[in-house]
KOLTORLO-928772 format. One record per residue: residue in three letters; x, y, z of N, C-alpha, C in turn; residue number from 1. Coordinates in nm, 2 decimals, padded with zeros to 4 digits. Layout:
// KOLTORLO-928772
ATOM  rest    n.xx    n.yy    n.zz   ca.xx   ca.yy   ca.zz    c.xx    c.yy    c.zz   nr
ATOM   ALA       X       Y       Z       X       Y       Z       X       Y       Z  NUM
...
// end
This chain:
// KOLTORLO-928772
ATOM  rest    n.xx    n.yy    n.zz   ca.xx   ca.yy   ca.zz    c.xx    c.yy    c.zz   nr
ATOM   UNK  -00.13   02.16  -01.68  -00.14   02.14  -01.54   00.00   02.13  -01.48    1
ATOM   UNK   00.02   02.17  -01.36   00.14   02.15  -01.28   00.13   02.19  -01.17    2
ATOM   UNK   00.02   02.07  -01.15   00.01   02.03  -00.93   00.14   01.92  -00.89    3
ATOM   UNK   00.17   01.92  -00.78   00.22   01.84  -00.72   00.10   01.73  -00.67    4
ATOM   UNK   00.10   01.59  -00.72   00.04   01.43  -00.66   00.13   01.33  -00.62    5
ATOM   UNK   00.07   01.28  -00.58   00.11   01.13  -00.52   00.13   01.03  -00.61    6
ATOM   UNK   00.19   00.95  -00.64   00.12   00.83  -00.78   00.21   00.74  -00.65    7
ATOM   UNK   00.11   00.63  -00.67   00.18   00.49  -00.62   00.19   00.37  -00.75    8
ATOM   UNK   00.30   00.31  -00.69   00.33   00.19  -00.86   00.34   00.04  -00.74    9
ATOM   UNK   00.27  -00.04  -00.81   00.32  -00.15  -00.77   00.34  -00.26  -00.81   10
ATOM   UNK   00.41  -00.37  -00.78   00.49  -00.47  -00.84   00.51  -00.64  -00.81   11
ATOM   UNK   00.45  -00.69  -00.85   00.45  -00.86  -00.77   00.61  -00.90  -00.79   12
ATOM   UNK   00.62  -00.93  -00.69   00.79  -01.03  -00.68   00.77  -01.12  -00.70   13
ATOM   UNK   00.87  -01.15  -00.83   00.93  -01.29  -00.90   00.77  -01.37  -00.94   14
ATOM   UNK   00.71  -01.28  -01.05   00.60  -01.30  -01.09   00.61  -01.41  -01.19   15
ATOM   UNK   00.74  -01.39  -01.26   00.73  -01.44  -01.37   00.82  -01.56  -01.32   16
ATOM   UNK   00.85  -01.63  -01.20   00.91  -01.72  -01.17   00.79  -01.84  -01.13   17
ATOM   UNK   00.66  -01.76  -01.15   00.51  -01.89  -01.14   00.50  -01.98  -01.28   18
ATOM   UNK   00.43  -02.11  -01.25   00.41  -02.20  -01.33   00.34  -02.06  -01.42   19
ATOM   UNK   00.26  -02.17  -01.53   00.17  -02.10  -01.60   00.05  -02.07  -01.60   20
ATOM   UNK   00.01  -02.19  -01.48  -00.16  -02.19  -01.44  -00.14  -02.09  -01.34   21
ATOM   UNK  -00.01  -02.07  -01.27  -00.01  -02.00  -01.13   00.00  -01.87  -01.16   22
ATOM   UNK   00.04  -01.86  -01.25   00.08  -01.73  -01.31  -00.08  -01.66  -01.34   23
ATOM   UNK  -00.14  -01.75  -01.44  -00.25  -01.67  -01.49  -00.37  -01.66  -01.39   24
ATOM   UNK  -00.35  -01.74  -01.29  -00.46  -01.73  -01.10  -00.38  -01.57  -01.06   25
ATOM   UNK  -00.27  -01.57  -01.07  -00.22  -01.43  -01.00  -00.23  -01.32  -01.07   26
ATOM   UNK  -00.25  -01.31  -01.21  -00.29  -01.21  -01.29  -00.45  -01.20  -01.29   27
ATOM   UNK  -00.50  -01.30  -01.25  -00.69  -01.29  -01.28  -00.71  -01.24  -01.10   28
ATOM   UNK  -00.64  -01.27  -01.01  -00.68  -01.15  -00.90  -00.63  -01.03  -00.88   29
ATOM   UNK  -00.51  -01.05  -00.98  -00.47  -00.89  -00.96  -00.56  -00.80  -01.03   30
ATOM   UNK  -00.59  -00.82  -01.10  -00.70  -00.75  -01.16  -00.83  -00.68  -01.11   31
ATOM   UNK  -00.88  -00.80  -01.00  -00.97  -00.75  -00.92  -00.92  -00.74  -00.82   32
ATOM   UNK  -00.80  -00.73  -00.77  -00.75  -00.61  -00.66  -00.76  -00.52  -00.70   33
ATOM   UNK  -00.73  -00.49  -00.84  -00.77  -00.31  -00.85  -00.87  -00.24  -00.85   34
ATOM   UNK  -01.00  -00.32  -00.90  -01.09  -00.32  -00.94  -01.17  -00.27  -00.75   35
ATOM   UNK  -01.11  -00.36  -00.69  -01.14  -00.31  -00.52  -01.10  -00.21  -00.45   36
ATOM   UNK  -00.97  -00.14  -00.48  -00.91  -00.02  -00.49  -00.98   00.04  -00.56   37
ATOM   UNK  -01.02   00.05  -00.63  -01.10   00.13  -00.71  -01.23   00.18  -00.69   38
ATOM   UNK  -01.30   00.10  -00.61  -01.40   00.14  -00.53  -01.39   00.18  -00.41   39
ATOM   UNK  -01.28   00.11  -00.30  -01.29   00.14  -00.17  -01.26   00.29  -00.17   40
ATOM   UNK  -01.13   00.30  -00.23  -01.06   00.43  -00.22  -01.15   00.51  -00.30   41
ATOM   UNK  -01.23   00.56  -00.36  -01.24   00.64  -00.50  -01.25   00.75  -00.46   42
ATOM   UNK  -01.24   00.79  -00.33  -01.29   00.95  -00.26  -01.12   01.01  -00.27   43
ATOM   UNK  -01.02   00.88  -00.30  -00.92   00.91  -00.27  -00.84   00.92  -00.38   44
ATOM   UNK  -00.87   00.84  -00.49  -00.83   00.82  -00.62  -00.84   00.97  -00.73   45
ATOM   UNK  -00.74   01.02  -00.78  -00.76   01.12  -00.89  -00.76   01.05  -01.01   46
ATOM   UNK  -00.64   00.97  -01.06  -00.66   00.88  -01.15  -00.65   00.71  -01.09   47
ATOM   UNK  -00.78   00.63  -01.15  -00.78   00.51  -01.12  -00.66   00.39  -01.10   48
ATOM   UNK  -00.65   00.29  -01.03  -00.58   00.22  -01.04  -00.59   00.11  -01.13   49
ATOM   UNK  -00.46   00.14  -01.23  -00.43   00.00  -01.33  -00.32  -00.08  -01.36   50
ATOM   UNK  -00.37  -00.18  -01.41  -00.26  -00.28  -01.45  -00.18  -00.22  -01.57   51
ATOM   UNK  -00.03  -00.19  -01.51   00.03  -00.16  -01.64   00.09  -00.26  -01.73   52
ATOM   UNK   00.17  -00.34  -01.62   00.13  -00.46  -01.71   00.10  -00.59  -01.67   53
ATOM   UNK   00.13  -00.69  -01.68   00.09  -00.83  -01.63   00.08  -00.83  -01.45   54
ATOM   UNK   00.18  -00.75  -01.41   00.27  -00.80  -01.29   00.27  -00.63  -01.21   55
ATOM   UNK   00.24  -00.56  -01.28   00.24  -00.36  -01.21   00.14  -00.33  -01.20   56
ATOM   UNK   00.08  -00.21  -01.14   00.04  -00.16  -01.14   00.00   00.00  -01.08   57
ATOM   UNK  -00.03   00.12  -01.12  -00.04   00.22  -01.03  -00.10   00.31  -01.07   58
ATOM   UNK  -00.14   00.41  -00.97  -00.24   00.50  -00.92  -00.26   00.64  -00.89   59
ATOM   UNK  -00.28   00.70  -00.91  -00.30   00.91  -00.88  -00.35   00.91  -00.77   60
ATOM   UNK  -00.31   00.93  -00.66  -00.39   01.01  -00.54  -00.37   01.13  -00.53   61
ATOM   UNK  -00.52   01.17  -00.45  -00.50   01.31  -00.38  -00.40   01.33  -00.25   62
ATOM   UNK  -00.39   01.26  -00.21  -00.33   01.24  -00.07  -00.34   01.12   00.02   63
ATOM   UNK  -00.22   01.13   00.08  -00.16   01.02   00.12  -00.18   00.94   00.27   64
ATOM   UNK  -00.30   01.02   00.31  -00.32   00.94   00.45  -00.36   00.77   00.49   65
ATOM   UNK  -00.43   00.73   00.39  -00.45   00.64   00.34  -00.35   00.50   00.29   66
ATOM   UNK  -00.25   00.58   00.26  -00.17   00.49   00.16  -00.12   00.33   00.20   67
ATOM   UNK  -00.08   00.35   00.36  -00.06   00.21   00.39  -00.18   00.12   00.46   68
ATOM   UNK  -00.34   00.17   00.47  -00.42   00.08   00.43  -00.45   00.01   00.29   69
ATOM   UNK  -00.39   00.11   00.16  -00.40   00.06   00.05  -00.29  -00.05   00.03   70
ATOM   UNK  -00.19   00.01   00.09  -00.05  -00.10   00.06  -00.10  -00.28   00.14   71
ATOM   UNK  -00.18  -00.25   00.29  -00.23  -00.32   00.35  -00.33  -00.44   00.29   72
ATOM   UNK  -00.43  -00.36   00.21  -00.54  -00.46   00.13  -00.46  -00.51   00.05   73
ATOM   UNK  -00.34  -00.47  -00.04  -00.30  -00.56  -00.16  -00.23  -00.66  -00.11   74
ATOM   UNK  -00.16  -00.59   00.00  -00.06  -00.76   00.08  -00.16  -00.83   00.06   75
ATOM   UNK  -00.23  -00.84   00.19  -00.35  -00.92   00.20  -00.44  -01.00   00.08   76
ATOM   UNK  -00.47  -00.89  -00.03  -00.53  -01.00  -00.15  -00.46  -01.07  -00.18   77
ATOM   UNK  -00.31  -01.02  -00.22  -00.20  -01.09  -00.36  -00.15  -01.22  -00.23   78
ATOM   UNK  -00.17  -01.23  -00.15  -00.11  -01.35  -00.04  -00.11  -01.44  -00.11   79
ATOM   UNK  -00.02  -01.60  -00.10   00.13  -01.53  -00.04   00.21  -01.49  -00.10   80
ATOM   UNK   00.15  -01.43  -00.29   00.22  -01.37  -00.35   00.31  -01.21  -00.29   81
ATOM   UNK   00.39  -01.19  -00.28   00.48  -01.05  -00.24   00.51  -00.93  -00.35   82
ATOM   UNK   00.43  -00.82  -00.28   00.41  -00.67  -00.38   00.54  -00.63  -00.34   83
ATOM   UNK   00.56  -00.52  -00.39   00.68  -00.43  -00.39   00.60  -00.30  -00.40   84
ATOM   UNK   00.63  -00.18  -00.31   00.54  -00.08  -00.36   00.70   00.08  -00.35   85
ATOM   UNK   00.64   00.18  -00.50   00.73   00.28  -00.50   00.61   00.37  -00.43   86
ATOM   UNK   00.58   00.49  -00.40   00.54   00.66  -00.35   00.61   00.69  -00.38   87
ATOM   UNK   00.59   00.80  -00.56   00.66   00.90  -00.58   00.58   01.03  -00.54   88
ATOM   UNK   00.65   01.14  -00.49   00.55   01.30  -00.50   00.64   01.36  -00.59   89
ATOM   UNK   00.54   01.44  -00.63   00.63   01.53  -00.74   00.53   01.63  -00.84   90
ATOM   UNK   00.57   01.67  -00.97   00.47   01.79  -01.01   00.39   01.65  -01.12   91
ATOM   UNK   00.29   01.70  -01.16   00.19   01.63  -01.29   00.18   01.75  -01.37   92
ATOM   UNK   00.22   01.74  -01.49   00.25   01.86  -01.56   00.11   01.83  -01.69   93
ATOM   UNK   00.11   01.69  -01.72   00.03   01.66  -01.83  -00.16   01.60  -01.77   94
ATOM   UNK  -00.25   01.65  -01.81  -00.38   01.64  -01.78  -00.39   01.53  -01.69   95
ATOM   UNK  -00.43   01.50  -01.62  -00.53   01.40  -01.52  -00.65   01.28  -01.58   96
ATOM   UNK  -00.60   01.19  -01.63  -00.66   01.07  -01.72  -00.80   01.02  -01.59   97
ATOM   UNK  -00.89   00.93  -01.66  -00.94   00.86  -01.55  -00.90   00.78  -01.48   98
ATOM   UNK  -00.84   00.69  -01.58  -00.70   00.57  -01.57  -00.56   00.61  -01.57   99
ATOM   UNK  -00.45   00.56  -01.48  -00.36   00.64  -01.47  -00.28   00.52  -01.54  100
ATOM   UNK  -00.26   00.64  -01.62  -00.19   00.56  -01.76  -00.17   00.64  -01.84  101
ATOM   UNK  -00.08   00.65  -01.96  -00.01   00.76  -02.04   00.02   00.92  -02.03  102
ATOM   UNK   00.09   00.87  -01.86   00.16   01.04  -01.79   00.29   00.96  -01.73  103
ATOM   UNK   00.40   01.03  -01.80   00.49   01.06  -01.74   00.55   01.20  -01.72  104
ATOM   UNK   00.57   01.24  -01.61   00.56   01.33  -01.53   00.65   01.30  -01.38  105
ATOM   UNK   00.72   01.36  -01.33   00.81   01.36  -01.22   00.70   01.26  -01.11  106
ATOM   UNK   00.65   01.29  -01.09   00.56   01.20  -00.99   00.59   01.07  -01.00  107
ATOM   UNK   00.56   01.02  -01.14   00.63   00.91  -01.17   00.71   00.83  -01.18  108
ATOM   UNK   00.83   00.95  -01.24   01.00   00.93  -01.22   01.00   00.90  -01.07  109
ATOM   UNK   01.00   00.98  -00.98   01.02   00.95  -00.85   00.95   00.82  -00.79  110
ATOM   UNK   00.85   00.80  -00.81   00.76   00.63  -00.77   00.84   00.54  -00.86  111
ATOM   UNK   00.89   00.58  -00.96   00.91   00.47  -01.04   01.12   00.43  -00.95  112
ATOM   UNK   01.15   00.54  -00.95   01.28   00.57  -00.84   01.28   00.48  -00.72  113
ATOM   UNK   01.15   00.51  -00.64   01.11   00.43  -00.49   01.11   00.25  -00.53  114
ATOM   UNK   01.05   00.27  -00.63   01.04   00.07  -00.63   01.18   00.06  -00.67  115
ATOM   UNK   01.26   00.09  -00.71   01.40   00.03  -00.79   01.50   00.01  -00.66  116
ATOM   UNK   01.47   00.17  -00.60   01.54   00.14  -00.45   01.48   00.07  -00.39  117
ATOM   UNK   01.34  -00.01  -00.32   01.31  -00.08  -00.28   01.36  -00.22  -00.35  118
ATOM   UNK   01.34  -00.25  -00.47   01.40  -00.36  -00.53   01.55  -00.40  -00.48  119
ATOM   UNK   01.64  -00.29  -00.45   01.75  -00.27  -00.42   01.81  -00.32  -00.31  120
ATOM   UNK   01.71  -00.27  -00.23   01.73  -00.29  -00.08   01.66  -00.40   00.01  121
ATOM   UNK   01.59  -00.44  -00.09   01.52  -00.57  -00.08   01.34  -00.53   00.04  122
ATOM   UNK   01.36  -00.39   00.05   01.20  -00.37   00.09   01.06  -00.35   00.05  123
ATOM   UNK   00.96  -00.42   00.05   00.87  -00.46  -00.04   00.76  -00.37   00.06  124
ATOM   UNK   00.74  -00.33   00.13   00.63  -00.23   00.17   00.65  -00.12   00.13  125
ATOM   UNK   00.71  -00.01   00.09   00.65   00.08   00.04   00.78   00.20   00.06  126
ATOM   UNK   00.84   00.24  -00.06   00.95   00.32  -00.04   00.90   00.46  -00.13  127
ATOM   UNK   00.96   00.58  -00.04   00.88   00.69  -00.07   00.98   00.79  -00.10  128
ATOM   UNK   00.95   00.86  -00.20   01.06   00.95  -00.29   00.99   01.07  -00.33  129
ATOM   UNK   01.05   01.22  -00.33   01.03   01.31  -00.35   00.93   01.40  -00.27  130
ATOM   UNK   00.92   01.37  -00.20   00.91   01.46  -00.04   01.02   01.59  -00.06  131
ATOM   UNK   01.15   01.51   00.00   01.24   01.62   00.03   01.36   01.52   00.11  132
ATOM   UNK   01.45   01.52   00.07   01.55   01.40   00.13   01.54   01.38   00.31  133
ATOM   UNK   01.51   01.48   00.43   01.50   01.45   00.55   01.36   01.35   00.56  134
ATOM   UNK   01.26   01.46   00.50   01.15   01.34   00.49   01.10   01.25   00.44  135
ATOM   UNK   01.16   01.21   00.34   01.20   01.08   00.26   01.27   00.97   00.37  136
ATOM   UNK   01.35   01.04   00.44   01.38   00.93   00.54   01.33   00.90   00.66  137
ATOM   UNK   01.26   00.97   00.66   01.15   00.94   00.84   01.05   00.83   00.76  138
ATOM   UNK   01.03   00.87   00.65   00.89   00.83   00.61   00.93   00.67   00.55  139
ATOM   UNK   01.07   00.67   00.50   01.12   00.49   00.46   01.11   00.44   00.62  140
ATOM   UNK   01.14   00.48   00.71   01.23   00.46   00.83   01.07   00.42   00.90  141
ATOM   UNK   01.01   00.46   00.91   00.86   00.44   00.94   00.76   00.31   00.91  142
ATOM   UNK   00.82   00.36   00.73   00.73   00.28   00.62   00.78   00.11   00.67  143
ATOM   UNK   00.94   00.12   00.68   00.99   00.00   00.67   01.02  -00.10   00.82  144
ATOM   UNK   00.95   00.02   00.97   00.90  -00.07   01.07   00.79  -00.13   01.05  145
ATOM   UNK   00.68   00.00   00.98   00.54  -00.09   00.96   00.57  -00.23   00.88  146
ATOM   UNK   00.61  -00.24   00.77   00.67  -00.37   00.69   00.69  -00.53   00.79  147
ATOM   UNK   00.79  -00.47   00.85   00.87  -00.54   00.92   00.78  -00.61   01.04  148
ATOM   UNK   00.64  -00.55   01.11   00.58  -00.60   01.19   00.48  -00.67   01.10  149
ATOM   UNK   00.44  -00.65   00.99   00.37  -00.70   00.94   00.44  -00.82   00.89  150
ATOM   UNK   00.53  -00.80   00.84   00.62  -00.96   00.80   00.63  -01.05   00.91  151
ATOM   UNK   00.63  -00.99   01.07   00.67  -01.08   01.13   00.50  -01.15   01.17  152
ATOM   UNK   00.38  -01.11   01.13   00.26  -01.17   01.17   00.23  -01.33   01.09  153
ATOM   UNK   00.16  -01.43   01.18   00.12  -01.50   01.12   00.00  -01.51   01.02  154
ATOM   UNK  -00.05  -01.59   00.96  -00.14  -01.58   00.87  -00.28  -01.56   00.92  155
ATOM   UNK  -00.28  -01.63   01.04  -00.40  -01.67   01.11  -00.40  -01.50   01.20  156
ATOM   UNK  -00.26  -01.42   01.25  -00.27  -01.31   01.31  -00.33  -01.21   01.22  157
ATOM   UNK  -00.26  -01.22   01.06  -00.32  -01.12   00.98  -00.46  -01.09   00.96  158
ATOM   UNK  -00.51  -01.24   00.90  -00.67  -01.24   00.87  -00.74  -01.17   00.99  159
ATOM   UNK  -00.71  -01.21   01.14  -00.83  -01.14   01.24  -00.76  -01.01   01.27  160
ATOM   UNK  -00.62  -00.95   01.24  -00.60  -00.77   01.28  -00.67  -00.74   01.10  161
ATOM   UNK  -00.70  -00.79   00.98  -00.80  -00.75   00.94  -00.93  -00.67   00.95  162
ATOM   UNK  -00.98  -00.82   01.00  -01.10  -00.81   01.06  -01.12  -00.64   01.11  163
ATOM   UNK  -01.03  -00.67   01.26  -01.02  -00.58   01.39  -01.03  -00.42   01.30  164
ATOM   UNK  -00.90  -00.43   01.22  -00.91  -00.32   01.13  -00.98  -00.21   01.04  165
ATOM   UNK  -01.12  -00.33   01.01  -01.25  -00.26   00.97  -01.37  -00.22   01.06  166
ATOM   UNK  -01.28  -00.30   01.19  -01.37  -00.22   01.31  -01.48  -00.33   01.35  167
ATOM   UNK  -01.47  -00.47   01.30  -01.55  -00.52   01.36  -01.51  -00.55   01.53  168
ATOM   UNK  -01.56  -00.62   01.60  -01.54  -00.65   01.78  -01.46  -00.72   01.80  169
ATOM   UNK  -01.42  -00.78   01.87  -01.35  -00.91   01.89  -01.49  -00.99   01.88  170
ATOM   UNK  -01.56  -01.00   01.95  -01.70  -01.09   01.98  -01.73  -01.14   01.80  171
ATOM   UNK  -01.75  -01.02   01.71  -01.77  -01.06   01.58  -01.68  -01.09   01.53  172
ATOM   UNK  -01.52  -01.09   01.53  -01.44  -01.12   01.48  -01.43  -01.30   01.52  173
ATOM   UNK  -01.47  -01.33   01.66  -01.47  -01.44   01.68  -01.55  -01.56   01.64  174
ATOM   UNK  -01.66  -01.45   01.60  -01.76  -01.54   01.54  -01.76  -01.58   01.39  175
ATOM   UNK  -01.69  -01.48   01.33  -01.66  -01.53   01.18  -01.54  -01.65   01.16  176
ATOM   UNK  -01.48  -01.64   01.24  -01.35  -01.75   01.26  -01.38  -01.90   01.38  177
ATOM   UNK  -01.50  -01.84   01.44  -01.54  -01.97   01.50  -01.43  -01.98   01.63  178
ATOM   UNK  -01.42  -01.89   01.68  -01.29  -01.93   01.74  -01.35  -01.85   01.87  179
ATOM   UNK  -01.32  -01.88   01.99  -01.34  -01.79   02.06  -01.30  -01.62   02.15  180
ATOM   UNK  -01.35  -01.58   02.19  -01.31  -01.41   02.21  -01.17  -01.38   02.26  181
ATOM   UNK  -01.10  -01.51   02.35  -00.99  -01.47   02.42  -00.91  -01.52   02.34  182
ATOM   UNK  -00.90  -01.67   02.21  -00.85  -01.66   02.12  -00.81  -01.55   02.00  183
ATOM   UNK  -00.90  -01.46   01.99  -00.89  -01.35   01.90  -00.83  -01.22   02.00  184
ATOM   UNK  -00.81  -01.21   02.14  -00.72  -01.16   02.21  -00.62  -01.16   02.21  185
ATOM   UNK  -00.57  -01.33   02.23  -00.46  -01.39   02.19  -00.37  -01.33   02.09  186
ATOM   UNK  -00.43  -01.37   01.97  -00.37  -01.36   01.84  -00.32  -01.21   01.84  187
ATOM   UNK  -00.44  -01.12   01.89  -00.45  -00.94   01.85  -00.29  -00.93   01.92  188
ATOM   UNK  -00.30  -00.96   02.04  -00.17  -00.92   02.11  -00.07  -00.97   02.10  189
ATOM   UNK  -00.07  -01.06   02.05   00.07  -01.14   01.98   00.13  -01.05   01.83  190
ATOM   UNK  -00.02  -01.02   01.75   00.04  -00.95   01.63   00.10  -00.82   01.69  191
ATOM   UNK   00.09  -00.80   01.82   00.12  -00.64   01.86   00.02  -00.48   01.79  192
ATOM   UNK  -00.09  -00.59   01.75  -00.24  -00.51   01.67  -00.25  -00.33   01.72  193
ATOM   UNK  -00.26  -00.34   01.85  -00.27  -00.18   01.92  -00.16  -00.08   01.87  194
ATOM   UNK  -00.02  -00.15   01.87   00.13  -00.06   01.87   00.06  -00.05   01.71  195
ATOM   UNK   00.08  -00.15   01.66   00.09  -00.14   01.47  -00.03  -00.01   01.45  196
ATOM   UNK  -00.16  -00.04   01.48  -00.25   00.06   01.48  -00.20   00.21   01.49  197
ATOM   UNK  -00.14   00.21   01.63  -00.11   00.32   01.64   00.04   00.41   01.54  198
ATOM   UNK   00.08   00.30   01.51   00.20   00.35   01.42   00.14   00.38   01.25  199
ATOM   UNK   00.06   00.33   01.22   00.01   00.34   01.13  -00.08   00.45   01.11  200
ATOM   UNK  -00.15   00.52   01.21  -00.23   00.63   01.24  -00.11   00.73   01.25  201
ATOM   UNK   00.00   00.71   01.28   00.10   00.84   01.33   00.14   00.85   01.16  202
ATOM   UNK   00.20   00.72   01.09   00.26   00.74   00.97   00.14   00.84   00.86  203
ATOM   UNK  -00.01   00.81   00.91  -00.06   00.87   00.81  -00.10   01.03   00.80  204
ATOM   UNK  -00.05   01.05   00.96  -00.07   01.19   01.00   00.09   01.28   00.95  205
ATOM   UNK   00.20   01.17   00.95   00.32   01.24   00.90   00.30   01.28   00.78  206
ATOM   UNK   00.28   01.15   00.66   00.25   01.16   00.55   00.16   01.33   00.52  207
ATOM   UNK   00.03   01.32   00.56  -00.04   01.42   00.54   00.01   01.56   00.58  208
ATOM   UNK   00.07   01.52   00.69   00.18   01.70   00.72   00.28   01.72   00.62  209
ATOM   UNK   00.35   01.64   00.57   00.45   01.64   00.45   00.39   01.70   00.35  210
ATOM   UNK   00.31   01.61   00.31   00.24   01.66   00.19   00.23   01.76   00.19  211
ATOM   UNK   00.13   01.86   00.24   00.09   02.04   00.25   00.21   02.05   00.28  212
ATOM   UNK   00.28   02.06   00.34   00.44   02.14   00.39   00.46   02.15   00.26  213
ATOM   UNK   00.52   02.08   00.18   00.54   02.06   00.04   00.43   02.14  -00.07  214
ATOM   UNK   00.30   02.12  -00.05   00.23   02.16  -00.17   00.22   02.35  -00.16  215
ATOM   UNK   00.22   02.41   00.02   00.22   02.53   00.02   00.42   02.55   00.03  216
ATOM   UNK   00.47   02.51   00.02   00.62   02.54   00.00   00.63   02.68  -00.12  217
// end
């Protein structure tokens, strides 16, 4: 085989700097974070998402529209542990596993490239390699405003642009938090919920134009 995929890798920061109880609570959810990737996504998934090792893990997609709701759910589970995420594109020369695991293949080299530079640069949402060097940089340059509004949200803002995220109301969002409707207003417009939305719908419409530009190249 030699398609051009997606593979995403990711990576807990300063894992191995947890006690030992804390350590093994962060490895027993990471596990079922993937296990939930694994189902939400699976329309999206070519090869599954796995732990490669204690502290990594990564994934085969078809395509990339999706990716920073994926990068979005693991912030959110691993809290207030901090991911690091690579996007490599590139060719997959060797078969398509169920589990993405024992392929290396340019896809990889390049994801495995994006986390190191991310490691580098100290950016933990999501650095993206092998596009094409102009688009490689719209797409960091993007990747790393979406980051940056999300870092600047509080805890209490994240949990209800969650919520809002899967499309529940404000009225229901308010009712699961007990809080009332203009409260969950509040919060929405404070996280700047609408702008982020909207940036995040444009990033996944870039991504997906990239992609085909590239696969019919």
């Amino acid at each position: 085989m030699n398609k051009i995929q997606i593979g995403i890798i990711g990576d807990i920061i300063s894992s191995r700097e947890l006690s030992g109880y804390q350590r093994q609570d962060v490895q027993k959810n990471f596990k079922k974070v993937m296990r939930d990737l694994n189902n939400k996504y699976r329309n999206e998934i070519l090869s599954k998402f796995v732990n490669t090792t204690d502290d990594e893990f990564q994934g085969l997609l078809n395509g990339g529209e999706r990716i920073q709701e994926i990068i979005w759910d693991v912030e959110m589970s691993m809290y207030p542990n901090k991911v690091r995420f690579g996007v490599g594109f590139g060719e997959l020369y060797t078969p398509i596993e169920t589990r993405a695991i024992a392929m290396d293949d340019p896809v990889w080299h390049n994801g495995r490239s994006a986390i190191v530079s991310g490691k580098m640069d100290g950016i933990s949402g999501g650095v993206y390699k092998g596009f094409g060097t102009e688009i490689d940089e719209m797409l960091n340059g993007f990747s790393y405003l979406l980051w940056s509004a999300r870092e600047s949200m509080t805890e209490k803002q994240r949990n209800i642009v969650s919520e809002l995220r899967k499309g529940f109301s404000q009225v229901e969002v308010a009712k699961k938090f007990k809080i009332s409707r203009q409260a969950v207003t509040k919060h929405a417009s404070s996280a700047e919920w609408k702008a982020y939305s909207a940036g995040e719908l444009a990033f996944g419409g870039l991504l997906k134009y990239a992609t085909e530009m590239r696969r019919n190249y």
